[in-house]
C-alpha positions in Angstrom: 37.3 132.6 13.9 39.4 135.2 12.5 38.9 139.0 13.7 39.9 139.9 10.0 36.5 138.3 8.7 34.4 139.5 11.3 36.1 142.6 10.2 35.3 142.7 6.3 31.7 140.8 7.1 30.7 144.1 8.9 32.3 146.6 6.5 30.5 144.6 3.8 27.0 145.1 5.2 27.3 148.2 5.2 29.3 150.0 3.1 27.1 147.7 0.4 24.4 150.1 0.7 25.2 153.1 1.9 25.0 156.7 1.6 24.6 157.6 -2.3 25.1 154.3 -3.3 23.2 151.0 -3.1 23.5 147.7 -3.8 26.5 146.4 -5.2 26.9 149.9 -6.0 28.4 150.6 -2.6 31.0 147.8 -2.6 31.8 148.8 -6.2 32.5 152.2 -4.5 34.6 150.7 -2.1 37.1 148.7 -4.7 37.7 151.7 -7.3 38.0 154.1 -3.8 41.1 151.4 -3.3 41.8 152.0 -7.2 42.1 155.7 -7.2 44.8 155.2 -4.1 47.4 154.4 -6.8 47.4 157.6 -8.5 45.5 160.3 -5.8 46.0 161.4 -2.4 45.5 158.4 -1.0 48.4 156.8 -3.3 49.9 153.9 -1.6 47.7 153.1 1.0 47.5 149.3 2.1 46.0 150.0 5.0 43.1 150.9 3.2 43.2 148.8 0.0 43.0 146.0 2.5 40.0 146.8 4.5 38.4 147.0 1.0 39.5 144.1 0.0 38.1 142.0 3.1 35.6 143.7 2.5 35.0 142.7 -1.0 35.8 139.2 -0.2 32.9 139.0 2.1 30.4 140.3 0.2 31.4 138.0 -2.7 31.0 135.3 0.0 27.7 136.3 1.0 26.5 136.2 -3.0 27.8 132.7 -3.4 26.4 131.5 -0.8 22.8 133.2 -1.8 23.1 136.0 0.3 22.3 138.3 -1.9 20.5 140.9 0.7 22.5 143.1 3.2 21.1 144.5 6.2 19.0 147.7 5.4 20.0 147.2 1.8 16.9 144.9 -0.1 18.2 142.7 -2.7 21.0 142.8 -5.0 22.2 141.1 -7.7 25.6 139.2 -7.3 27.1 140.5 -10.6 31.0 141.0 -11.5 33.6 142.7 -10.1 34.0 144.2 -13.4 29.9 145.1 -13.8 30.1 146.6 -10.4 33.3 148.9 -11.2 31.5 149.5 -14.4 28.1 150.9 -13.0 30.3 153.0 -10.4 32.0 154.9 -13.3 29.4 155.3 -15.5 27.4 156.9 -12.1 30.6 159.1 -12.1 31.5 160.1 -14.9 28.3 159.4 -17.2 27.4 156.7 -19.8 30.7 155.9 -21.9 29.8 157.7 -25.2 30.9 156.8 -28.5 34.7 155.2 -28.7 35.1 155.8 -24.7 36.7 152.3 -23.7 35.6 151.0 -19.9 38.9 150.5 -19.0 38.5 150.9 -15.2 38.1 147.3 -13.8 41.0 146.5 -11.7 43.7 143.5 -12.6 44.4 140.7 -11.2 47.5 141.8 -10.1 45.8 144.9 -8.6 43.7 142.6 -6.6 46.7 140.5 -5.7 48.3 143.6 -4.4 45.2 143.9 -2.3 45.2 140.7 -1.0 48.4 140.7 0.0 48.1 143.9 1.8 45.1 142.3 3.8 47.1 139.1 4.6 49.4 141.8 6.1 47.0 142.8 8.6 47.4 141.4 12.0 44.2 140.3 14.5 45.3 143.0 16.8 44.5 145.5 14.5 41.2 143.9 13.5 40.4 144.1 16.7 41.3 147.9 17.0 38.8 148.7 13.7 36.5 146.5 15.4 36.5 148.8 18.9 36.8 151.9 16.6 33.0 151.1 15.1 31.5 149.6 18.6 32.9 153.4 20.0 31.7 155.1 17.1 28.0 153.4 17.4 28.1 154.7 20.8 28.8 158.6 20.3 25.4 159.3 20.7 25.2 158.1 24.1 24.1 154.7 23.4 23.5 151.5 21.5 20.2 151.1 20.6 18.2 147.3 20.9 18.0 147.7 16.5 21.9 148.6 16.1 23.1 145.6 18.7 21.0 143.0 16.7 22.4 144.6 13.5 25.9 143.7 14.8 25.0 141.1 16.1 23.8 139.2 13.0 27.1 140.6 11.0 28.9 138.5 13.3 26.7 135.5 12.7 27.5 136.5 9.2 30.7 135.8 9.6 30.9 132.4 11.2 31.7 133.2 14.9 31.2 130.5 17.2 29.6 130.8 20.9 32.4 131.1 22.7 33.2 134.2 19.9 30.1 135.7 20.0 30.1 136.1 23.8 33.6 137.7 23.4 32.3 140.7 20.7 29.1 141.4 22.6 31.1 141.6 25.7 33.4 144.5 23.8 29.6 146.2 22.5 28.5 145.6 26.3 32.2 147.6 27.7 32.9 150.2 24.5 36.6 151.4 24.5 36.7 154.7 26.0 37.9 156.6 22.1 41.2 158.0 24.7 42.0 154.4 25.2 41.7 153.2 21.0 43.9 156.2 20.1 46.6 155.4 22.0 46.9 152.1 19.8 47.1 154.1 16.6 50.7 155.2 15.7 50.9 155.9 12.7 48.8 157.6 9.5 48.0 154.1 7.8 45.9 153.0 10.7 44.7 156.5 11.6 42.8 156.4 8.1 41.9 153.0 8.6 40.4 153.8 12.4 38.6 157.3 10.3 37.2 154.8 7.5 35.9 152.3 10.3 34.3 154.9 12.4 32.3 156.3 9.3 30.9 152.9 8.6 29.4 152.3 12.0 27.7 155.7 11.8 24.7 157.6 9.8 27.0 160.5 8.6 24.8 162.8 7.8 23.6 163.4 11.1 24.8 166.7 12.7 25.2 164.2 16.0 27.8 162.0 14.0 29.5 164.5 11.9 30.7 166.4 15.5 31.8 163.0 16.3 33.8 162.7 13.1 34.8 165.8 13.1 36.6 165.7 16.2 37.6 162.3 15.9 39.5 163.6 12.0 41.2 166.5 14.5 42.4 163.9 16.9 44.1 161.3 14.5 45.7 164.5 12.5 44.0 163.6 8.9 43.2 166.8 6.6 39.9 167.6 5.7 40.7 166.3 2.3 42.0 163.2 3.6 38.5 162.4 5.4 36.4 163.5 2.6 38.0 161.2 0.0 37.9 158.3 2.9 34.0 159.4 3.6 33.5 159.0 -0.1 33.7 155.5 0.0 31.0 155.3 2.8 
């Protein structure tokens, strides 16, 4: 099994309905978050164009295979890439009017870019993210019987075998102390990548959680801007 789609399978089920968006809203979210890298302050970040792209991978997965419900979520319809990118603008910016072209779904090359970026990404690193959420979940002091299944059937999601499966809930049994996971992250890229998979394993609207974030945004040296655009794809 590869750490990489255990990886996107979990950032799939939930970013797909989460926060202010739902459904394929949330994954549309996700993909023109990655977009907007290319010309904001995020502007050539692979790090995070690839965790939305595994991301977006998986949940296209899940659709074809009939999957079409994410946990928490209800149903969705499986749509386009370019429906989903389209509902997320018009949410945006409003309903094009009159002569306004929806010009906003992302090329294949853009997408290829993507891709790429994720084929970059090494199982080490997967396995960092991976740690970042299990730590994350656990900032409130524990894991809760509802949150463990949760995981639990993300990584059934994503095809892991026995021998797998005894592996990740041996890392949700023994969380990384956050001291530990930090250590691992050198550089900016994977310091907004850690940020982006902490927020996914969390509720972030709880006072609880945003102390966690907040202090976790001060310890990996990101700008308050630089979490609040990462937040907004959450």
């Amino acid at each position: 099994m590869s750490l990489k789609r255990v990886l996107g399978t979990i950032l799939a089920s939930r970013l797909a309905g989460r926060g202010r968006n739902r459904g394929s809203m949330g994954m549309a979210s996700m993909l023109t978050g990655v977009r907007r890298r290319r010309h904001g302050s995020l502007a050539g970040k692979a790090g995070l164009a690839a965790l939305g792209y595994m991301a977006y991978q998986a949940y296209q997965q899940r659709q074809s295979l009939g999957g079409g419900h994410t946990s928490g979520s209800g149903s969705q319809s499986s749509g386009s890439l370019g429906a989903m990118v389209r509902n997320v603008v018009d949410q945006v910016t409003g309903s094009p009017g009159p002569g306004r072209a929806r010009d906003q779904e992302p090329t294949e090359q853009q997408l290829a870019e993507d891709g790429t970026a994720a084929e970059a990404m090494d199982e080490e690193k997967a396995l960092l993210l991976i740690r970042a959420m299990i730590t994350a979940a656990y900032s409130n002091g524990s894991l809760s019987n509802h949150e463990r299944a949760h995981i639990l059937q993300e990584i059934e999601e994503a095809g892991a075998d026995s021998d797998d499966r005894r592996k990740l809930e041996a890392e949700m049994a023994h969380p990384k102390p956050l001291d530990d996971l930090l250590i691992q992250v050198r550089d900016q890229e994977t310091a907004e990548e850690f940020y982006l998979a902490s927020c996914s394993a969390v509720d972030v609207e709880t006072d609880a959680n945003r102390d966690y974030l907040s202090e976790l945004r001060r310890r990996l040296d990101l700008s308050e801007d630089q979490a609040a655009e990462i937040e907004s794809f959450v």
